[in-house]
GUDOVEX-467342 format. One record per residue (C-alpha): residue in three letters; chain; x, y, z. Coordinates in steps of 0.05 Angstrom, whole numbers, padded with zeros to 5 digits. Example, Ala and Ser with C-alpha at 12.3 -4.5 7.8 and 13.67 -1.06 7.14 Angstrom:
resn | chain | xx | yy | zz
ALA | A | 00246 | -00090 | 00156
SER | A | 00273 | -00021 | 00143
***
This chain:
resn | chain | xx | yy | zz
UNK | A | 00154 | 00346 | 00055
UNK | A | 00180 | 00274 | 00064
UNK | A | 00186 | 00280 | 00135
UNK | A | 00110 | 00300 | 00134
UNK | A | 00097 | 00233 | 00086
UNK | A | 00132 | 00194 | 00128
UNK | A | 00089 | 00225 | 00188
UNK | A | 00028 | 00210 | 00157
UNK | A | 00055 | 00139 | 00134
UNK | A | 00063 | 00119 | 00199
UNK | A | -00005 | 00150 | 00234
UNK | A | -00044 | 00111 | 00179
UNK | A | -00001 | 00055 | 00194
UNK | A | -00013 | 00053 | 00273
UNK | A | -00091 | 00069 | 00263
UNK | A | -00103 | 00013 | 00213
UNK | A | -00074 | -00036 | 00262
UNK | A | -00115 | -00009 | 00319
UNK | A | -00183 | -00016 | 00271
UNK | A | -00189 | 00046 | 00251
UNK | A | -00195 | 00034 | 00180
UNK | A | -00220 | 00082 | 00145
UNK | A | -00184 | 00145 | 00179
UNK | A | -00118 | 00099 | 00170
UNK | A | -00135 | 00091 | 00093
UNK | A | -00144 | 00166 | 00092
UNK | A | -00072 | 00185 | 00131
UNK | A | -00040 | 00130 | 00079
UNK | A | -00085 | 00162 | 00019
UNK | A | -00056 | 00234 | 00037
UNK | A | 00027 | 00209 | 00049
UNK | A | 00027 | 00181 | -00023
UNK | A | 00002 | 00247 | -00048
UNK | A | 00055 | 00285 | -00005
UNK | A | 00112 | 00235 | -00030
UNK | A | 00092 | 00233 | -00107
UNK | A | 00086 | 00313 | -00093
UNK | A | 00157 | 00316 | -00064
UNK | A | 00189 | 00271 | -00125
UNK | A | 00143 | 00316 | -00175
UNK | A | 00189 | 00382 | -00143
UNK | A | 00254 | 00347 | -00141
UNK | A | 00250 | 00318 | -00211
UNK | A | 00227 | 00396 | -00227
UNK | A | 00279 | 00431 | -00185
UNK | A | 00339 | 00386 | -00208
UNK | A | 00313 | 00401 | -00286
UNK | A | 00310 | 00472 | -00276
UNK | A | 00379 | 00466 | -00238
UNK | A | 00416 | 00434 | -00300
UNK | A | 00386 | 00483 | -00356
UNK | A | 00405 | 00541 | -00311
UNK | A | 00478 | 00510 | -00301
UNK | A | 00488 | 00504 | -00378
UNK | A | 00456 | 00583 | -00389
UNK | A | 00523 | 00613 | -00352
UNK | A | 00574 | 00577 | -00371
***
């Protein structure tokens, strides 16, 4: 999901300089979604992975 960010980061990035403005803005809009989305599941995942570690032991 980072690699797509990053993807879309650097689309945006590319179009904006080219004057393409508004598609750019939207390609830079939709990478912060994907990268607060991808820190949203690790934060989640690495939770879930701590109280599952202390349930077995």
């Amino acid at each position: 999901m980072l690699k797509l960010a990053l993807i879309f980061l650097v689309v945006g990035l590319i179009l904006g300089a080219l004057g393409f403005g508004g598609i750019g803005g939207a390609f830079v809009g939709i990478a912060k979604i994907l990268f607060f989305l991808a820190i949203a599941l690790f934060v989640i995942f690495l939770i879930l992975a701590v109280v599952a570690g202390r349930a077995i032991t």
